[in-house]
C-alpha positions in Angstrom: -8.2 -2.7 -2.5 -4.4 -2.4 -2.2 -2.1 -2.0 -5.2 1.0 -3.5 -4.9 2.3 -2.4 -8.2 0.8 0.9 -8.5 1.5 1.5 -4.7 -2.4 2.8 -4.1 -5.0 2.0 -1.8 -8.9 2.3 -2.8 -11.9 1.9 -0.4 -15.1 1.7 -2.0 -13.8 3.6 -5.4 -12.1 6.1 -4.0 -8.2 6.0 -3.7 -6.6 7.0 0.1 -4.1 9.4 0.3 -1.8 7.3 2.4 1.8 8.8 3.0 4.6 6.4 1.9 5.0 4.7 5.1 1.6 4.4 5.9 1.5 2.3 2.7 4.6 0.4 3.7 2.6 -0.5 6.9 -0.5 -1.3 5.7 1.1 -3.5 2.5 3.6 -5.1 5.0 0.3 -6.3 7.1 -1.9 -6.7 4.6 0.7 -9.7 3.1 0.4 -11.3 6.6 -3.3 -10.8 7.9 -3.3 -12.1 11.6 0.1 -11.5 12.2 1.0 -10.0 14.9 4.0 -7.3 13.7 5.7 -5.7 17.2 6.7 -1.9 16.7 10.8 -3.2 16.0 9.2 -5.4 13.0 7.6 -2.3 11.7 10.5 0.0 12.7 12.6 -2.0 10.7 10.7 -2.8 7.9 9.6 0.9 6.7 12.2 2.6 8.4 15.0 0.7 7.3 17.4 3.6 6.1 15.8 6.4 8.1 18.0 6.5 11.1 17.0 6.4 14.4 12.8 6.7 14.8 11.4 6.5 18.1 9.3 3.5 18.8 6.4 5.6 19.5 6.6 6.7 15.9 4.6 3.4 15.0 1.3 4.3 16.9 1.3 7.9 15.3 0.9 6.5 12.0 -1.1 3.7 12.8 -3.3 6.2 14.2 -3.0 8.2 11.0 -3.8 4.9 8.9 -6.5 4.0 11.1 -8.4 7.4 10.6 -7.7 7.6 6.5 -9.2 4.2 6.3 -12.3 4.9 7.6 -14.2 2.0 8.7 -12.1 -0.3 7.7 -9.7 0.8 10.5 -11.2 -0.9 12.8 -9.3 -4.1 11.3 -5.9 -3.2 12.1 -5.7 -4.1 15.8 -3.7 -3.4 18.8 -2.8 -6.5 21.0 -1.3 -5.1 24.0 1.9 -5.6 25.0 2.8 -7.1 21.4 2.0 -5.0 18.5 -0.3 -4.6 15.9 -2.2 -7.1 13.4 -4.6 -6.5 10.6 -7.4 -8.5 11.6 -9.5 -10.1 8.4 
């Protein structure tokens, strides 16, 4: 369950301690499922006033979101060469 509003995520009851950006990430794909966002998409859209952030930046906390998820990880997916979706 994500919380817009409240800016919170829950899996079965229990809220995830997602950092800021991770929420930005996961909210930002969650409003597109299937879409396939390439690292500049998400660079730009939770990084917007940060400066300049490596590209590689992305696929740490993907990783990151990806592991606080649990098992439904799994859904955010890499396609190679393009970026990353949330798969429903």
């Amino acid at each position: 369950m994500l919380d817009i509003i409240k800016k919170k995520v829950s899996i079965d009851g229990e809220e995830a301690p997602l950092t800021k950006k991770e929420f930005e990430i996961l909210s930002m794909m969650a409003k597109a499922p299937n879409r396939v966002f390439s690292r500049e998409d998400i660079l730009g859209k939770a990084w917007q006033e940060d400066g300049y952030v490596l590209e590689r930046t992305v696929d740490v906390h993907i990783t990151r979101l990806r592991k606080k998820l649990g098992a439904f990880g799994k859904h955010i997916a890499n396609r190679s060469g393009y970026g990353y979706c949330l798969e429903c």
